[in-house]
C-alpha positions as CSV (number, residue, x, y, z in Angstrom):
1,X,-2.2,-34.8,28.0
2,X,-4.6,-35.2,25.5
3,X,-5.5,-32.8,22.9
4,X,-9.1,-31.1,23.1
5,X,-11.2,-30.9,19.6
6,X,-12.1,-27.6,18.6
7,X,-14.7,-25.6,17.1
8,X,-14.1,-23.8,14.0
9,X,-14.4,-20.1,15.5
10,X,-11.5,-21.6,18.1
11,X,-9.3,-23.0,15.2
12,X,-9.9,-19.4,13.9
13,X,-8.1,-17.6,16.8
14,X,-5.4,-20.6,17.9
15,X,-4.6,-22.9,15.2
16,X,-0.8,-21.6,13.9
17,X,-0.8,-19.1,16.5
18,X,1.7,-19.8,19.6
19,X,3.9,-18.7,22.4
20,X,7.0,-16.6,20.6
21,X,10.0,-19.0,22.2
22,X,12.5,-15.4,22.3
23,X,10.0,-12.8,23.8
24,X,7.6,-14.5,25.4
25,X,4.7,-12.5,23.7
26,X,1.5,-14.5,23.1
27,X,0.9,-13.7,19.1
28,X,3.4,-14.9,16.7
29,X,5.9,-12.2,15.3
30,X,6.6,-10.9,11.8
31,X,9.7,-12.2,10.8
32,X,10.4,-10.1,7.9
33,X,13.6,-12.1,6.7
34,X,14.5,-13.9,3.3
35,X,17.4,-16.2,4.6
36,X,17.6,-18.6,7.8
37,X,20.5,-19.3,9.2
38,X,21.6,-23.1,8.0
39,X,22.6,-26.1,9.8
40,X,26.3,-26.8,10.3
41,X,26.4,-29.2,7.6
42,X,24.0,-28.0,4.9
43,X,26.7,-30.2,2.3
44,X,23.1,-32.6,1.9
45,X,20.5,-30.0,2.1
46,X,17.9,-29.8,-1.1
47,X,18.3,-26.0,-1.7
48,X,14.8,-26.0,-3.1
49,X,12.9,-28.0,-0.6
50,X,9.7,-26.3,0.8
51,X,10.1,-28.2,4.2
52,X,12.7,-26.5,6.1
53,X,13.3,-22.6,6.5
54,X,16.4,-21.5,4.1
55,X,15.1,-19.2,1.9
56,X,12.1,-17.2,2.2
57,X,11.1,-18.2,-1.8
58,X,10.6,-21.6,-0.9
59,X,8.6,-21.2,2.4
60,X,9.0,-18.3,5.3
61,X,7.9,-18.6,9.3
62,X,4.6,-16.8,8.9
63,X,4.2,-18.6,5.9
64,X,4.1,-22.2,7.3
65,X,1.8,-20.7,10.5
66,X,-0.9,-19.5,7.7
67,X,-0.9,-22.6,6.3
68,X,-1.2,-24.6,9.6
69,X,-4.5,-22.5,10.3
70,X,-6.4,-22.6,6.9
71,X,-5.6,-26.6,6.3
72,X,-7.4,-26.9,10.1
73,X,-9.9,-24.5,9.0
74,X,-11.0,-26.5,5.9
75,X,-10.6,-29.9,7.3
76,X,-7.5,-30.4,5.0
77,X,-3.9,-32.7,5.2
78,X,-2.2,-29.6,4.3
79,X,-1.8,-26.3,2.7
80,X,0.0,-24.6,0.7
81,X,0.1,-20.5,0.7
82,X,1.3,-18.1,-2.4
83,X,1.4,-14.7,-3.5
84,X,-2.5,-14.3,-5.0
85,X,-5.6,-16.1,-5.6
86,X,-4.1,-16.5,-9.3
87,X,-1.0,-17.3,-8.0
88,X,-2.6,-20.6,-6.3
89,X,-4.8,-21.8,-9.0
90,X,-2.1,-21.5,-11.9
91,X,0.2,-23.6,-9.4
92,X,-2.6,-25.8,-9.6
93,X,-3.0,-25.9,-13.0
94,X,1.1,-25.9,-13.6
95,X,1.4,-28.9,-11.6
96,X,-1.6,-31.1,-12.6
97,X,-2.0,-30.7,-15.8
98,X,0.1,-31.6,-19.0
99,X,0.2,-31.5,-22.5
100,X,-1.9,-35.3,-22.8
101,X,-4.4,-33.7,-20.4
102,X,-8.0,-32.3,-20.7
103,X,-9.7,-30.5,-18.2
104,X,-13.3,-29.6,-17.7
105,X,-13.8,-26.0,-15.9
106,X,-16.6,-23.8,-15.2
107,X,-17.8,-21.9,-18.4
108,X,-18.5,-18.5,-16.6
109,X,-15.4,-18.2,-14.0
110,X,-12.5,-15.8,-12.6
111,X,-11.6,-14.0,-15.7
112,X,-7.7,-15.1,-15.1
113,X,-9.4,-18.9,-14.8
114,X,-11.0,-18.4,-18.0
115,X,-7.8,-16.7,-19.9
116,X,-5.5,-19.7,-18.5
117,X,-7.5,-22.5,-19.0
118,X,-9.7,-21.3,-22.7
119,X,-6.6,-19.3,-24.2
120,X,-2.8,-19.9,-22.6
121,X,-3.0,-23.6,-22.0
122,X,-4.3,-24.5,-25.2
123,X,-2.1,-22.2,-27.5
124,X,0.8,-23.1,-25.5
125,X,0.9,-26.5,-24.3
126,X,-1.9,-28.1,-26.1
127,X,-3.9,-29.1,-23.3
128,X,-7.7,-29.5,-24.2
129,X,-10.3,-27.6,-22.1
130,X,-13.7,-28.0,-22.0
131,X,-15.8,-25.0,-20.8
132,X,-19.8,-26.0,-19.5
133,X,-22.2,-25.2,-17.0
134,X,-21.3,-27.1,-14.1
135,X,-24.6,-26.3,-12.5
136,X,-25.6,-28.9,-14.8
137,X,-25.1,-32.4,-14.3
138,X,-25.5,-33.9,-17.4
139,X,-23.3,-31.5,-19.5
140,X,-20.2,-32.5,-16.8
141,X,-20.7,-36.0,-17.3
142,X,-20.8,-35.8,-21.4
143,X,-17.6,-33.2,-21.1
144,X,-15.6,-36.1,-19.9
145,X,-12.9,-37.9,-22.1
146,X,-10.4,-40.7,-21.4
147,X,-7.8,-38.1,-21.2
148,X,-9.7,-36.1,-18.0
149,X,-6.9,-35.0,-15.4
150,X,-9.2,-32.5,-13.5
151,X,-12.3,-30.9,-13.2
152,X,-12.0,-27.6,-11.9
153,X,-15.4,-25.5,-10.4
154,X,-16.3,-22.1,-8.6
155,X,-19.2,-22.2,-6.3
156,X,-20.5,-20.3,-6.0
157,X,-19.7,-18.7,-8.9
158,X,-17.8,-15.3,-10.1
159,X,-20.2,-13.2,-11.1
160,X,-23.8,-15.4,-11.5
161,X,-23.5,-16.6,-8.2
162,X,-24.2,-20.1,-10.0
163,X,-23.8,-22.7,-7.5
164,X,-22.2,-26.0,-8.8
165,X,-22.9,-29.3,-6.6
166,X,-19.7,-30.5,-4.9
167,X,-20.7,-34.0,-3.9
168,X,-22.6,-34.8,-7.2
169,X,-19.1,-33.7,-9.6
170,X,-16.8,-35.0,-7.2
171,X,-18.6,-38.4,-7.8
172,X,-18.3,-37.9,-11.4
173,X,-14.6,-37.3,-11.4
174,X,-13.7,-40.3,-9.1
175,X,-15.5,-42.5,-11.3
176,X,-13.2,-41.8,-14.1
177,X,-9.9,-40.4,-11.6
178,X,-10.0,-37.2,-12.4
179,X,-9.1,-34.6,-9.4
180,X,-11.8,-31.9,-8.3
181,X,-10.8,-28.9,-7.5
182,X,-13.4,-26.1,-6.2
183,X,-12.9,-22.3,-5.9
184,X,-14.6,-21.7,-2.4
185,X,-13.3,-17.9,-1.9
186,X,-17.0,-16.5,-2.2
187,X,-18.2,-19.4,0.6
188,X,-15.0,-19.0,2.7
189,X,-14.5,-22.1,4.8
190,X,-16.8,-20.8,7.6
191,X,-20.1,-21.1,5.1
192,X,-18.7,-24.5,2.2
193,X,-16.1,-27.5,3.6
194,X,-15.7,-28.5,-0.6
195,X,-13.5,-31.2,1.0
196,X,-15.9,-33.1,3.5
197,X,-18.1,-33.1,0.0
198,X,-15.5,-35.0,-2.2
199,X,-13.7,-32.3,-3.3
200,X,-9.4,-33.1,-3.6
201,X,-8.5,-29.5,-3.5
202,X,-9.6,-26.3,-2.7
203,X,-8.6,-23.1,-3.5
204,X,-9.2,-20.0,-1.9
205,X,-8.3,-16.2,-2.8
206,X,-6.9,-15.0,0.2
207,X,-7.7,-11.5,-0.7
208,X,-10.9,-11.8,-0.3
209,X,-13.0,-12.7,3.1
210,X,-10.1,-15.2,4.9
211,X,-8.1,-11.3,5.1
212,X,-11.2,-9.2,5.2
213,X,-9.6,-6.1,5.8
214,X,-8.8,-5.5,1.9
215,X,-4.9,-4.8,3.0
216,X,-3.2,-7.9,1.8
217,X,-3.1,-10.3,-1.3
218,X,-2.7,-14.1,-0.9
219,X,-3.8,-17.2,-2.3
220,X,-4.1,-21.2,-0.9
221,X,-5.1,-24.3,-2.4
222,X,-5.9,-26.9,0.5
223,X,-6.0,-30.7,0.4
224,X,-4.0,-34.2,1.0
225,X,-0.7,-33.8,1.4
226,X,0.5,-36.0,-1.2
227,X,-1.0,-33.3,-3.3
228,X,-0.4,-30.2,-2.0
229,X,3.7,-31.5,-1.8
230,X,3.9,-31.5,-5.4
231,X,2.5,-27.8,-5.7
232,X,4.9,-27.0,-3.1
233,X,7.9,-28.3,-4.8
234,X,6.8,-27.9,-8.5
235,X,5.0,-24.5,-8.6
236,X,5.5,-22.7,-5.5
237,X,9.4,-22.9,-5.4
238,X,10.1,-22.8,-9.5
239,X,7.4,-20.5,-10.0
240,X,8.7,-18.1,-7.6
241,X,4.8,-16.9,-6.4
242,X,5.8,-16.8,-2.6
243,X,3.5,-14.8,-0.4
244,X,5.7,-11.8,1.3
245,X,5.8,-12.7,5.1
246,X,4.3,-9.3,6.0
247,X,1.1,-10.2,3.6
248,X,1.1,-13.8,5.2
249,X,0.7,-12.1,9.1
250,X,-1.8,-10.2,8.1
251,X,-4.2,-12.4,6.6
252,X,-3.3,-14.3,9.8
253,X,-4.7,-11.6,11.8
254,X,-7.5,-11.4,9.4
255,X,-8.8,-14.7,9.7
256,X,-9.5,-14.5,13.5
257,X,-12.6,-12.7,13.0
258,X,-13.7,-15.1,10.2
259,X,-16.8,-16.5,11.4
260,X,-18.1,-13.1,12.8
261,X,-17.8,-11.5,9.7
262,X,-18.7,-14.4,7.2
263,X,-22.1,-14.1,9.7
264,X,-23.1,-10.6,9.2
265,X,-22.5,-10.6,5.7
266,X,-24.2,-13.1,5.1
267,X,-27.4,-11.8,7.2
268,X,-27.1,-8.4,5.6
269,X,-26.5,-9.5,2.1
270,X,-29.9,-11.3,2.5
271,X,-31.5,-8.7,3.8
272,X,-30.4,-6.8,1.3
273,X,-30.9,-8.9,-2.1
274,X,-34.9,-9.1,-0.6
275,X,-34.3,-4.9,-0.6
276,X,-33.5,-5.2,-4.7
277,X,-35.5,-7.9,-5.3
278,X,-38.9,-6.1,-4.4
279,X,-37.5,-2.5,-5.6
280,X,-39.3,-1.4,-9.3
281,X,-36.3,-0.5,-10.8
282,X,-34.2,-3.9,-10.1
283,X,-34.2,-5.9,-13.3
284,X,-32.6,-9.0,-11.6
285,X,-31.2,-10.4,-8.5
286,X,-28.6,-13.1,-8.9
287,X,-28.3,-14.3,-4.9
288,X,-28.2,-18.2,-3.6
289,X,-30.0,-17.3,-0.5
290,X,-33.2,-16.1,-2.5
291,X,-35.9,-18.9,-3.5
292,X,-35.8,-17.7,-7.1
293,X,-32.3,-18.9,-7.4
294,X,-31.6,-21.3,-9.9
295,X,-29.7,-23.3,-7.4
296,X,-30.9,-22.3,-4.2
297,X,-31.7,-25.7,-3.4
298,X,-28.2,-27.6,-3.6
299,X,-26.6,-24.1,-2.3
300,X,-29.1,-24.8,0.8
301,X,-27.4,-28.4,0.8
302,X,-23.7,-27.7,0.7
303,X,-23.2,-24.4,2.2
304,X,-24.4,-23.2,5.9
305,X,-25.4,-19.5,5.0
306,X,-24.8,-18.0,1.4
307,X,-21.9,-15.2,1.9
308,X,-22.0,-11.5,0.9
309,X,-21.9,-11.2,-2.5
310,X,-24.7,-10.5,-5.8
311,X,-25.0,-9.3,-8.9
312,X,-27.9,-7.6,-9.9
313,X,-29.0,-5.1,-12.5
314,X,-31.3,-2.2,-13.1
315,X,-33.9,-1.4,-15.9
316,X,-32.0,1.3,-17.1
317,X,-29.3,1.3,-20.2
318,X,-25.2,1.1,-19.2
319,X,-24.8,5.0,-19.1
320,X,-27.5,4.8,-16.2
321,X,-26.2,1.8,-14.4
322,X,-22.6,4.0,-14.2
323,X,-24.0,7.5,-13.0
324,X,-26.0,5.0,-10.0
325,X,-22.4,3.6,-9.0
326,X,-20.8,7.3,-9.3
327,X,-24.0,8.6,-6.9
328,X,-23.2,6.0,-4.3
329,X,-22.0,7.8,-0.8
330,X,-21.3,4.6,1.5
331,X,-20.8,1.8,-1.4
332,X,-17.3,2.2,-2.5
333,X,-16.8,2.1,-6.2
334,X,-13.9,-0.2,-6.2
335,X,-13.5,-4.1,-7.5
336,X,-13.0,-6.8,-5.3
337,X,-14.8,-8.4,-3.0
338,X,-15.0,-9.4,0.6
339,X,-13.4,-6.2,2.1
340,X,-14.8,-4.8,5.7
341,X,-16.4,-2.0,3.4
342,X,-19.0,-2.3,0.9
343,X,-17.8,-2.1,-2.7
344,X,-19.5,-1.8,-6.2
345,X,-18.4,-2.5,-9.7
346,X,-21.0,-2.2,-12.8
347,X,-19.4,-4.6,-15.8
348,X,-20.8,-3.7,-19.5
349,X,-21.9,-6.7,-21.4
350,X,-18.8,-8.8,-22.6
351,X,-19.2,-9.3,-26.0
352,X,-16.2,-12.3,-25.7
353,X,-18.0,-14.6,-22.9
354,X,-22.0,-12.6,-23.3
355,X,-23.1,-16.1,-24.4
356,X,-22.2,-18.1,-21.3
357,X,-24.2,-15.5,-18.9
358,X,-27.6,-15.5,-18.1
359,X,-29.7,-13.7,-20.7
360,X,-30.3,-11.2,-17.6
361,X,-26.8,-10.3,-17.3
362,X,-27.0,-9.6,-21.2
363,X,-27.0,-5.7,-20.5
364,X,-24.6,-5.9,-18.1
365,X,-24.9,-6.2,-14.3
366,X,-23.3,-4.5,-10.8
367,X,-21.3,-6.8,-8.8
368,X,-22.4,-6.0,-5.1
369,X,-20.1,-7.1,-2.6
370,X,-21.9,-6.4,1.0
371,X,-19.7,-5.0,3.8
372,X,-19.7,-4.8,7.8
373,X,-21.2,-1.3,7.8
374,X,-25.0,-1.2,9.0
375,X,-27.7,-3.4,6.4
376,X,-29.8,0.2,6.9
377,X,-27.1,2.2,6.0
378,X,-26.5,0.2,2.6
379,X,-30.2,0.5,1.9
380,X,-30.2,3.9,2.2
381,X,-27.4,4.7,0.0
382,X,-28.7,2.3,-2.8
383,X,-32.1,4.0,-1.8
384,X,-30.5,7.4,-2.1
385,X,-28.6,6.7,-5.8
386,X,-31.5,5.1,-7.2
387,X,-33.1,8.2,-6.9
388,X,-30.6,10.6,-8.1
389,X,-30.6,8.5,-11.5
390,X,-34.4,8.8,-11.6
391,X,-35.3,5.6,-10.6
């Protein structure tokens, strides 16, 4: 019989799903277990191969259906699945880069990117790091050296919302044969495919909007298996960052209702940023979707809507900006992003990494991540704290 082609909503509900063989029930089953039972002659097994159950360390049953589901989802050879977002880009890191190699990352990034890449792989190992704007073409290109392993972006990015151009970089580091790997956790692969762009790897913080329910931690990187093998068997089993197999079922739960919820955070997030963008008190609105973006243009290009996150900041001094947050009634005050409810953070200026930011974030800003409740509703609780500030 031949196999039908799918669309990505119905990869979303069947890929790594299936009949369960012992029940019969029609949603695969938690199987909260750290040891499989062995073959009878298990005198040749590899005890640390990731490719058959054993040990729940080195790969568990709702482990390998998670991975089936987000390598379909973003188009990919295969995946692999750890404990946290972290988790999977220091595997990445760990197992692409040594002490001859230099790497080329986003300046303004994940904080834990930032403290691996600028300060622990330096001092420890020696590898050389170079830290640009990878918004901008020309400053990638001059960043490369002989020794270039990888080139590592977010887009868009953690918190500007910078937006970094996937097929552009991933030219630029297969004309020297470097690896690019993209951080696509704020696009999820419903809104950015980094992979049909170029990209060799993607990495995605589970926590975030594959889960969407802001109950579980996980992390993937997603590419050609060749690749993705030697994560597997370098960082995921000697590392020891498995995923738990309860966390692993319920992401899996979580991404079924991907696409509807990528869609109405995107649509209220825009509806939304034009809210703060027009308000008198709004200093700044850092949002791809708005015209005034920087890069709205390439974000228009590589991504199909432009998610449910912003940054944005008031004319009105730190002490200000934190009573606002406190008089929030909906908006959670909370970090993290991507949950089913809204949540706010305000972040004072950083007086280690101030100089990489946009001279609007120089007071500090609010990160804004925009939830499933009612775009009205939000409004009127920003409208509502603005207010009770005095603004």
């Amino acid at each position: 019989m031949e196999r039908i082609e799918t669309s990505f909503n119905t990869k979303c509900v069947h890929t790594g799903n299936g009949i369960d063989k012992e029940t019969g029930a029609i949603r695969r089953p938690l199987t909260m277990a750290n040891s499989y039972k062995l073959p009878e002659d298990a005198s040749t097994m590899n005890w640390s191969s990731p490719d058959q159950l054993v040990y729940t360390r080195n790969t568990s049953a709702n482990q390998i259906y998670l991975q089936e589901k987000l390598a379909a989802l973003e188009g990919g050879e295969d995946c692999v699945v750890l404990a946290t977002g972290v988790a999977a880009l220091s595997g990445l890191f760990f197992t692409f880069l040594d002490k001859d190699s230099h790497v080329i990352c986003s300046d303004v990034s994940y904080v834990a990117v930032y403290r691996l890449l600028n300060e622990y792989y330096p001092s420890k190992y020696g590898i050389e790091t170079s830290l640009v704007d990878t918004s901008n073409l020309d400053e990638v290109r001059k960043a490369v050296r002989p020794n270039t392993k990888l080139i590592h972006i977010e887009t868009p990015g953690n918190p500007t919302t910078r937006i970094s151009d996937i097929a552009e970089i991933a030219a630029i580091a297969k004309s020297v044969g470097a690896l690019l790997s993209v951080d696509s956790t704020f696009a999820s692969p419903y809104l950015q495919r980094p992979l049909e762009l170029g990209a060799d790897l993607v990495v995605h913080s589970l926590t975030k909007y594959i889960n969407g329910h802001g109950d579980a931690m996980g992390g993937a990187v997603i590419g050609r298996k060749a690749l993705i093998d030697q994560i597997k068997r370098q960082a995921m089993v000697n590392l020891g960052g498995a995923i738990s197999p309860f966390n692993a079922w319920l992401i899996m739960r979580g991404a079924v209702t991907l696409p509807l919820r990528m869609k109405q955070h995107s649509e209220s997030a825009m509806t939304i940023a034009e809210f703060l963008e027009a308000h008198p008190a709004v200093a700044f609105v850092a949002y791809p979707g708005l015209r005034n973006h920087p890069q709205h243009e390439v974000a228009k290009k590589q991504m199909t809507a432009f998610s449910g996150v912003l940054s944005f900041g008031l004319k009105a001094d730190a002490d200000t900006h934190n009573r606002f947050v406190n008089s929030l009634q909906l908006i959670t005050p909370a970090v993290s992003v991507g949950h089913d409810e809204s949540l706010m953070v305000f972040v004072g200026p950083d007086d280690e990494r101030n100089h990489l930011y946009p001279v609007s974030f120089a007071n500090g800003h609010l990160r804004f991540s925009i939830g499933l409740e009612g775009a009205d509703d939000i409004m009127a609780d920003l409208k509502q704290a603005l207010a009770a500030v005095g603004l």
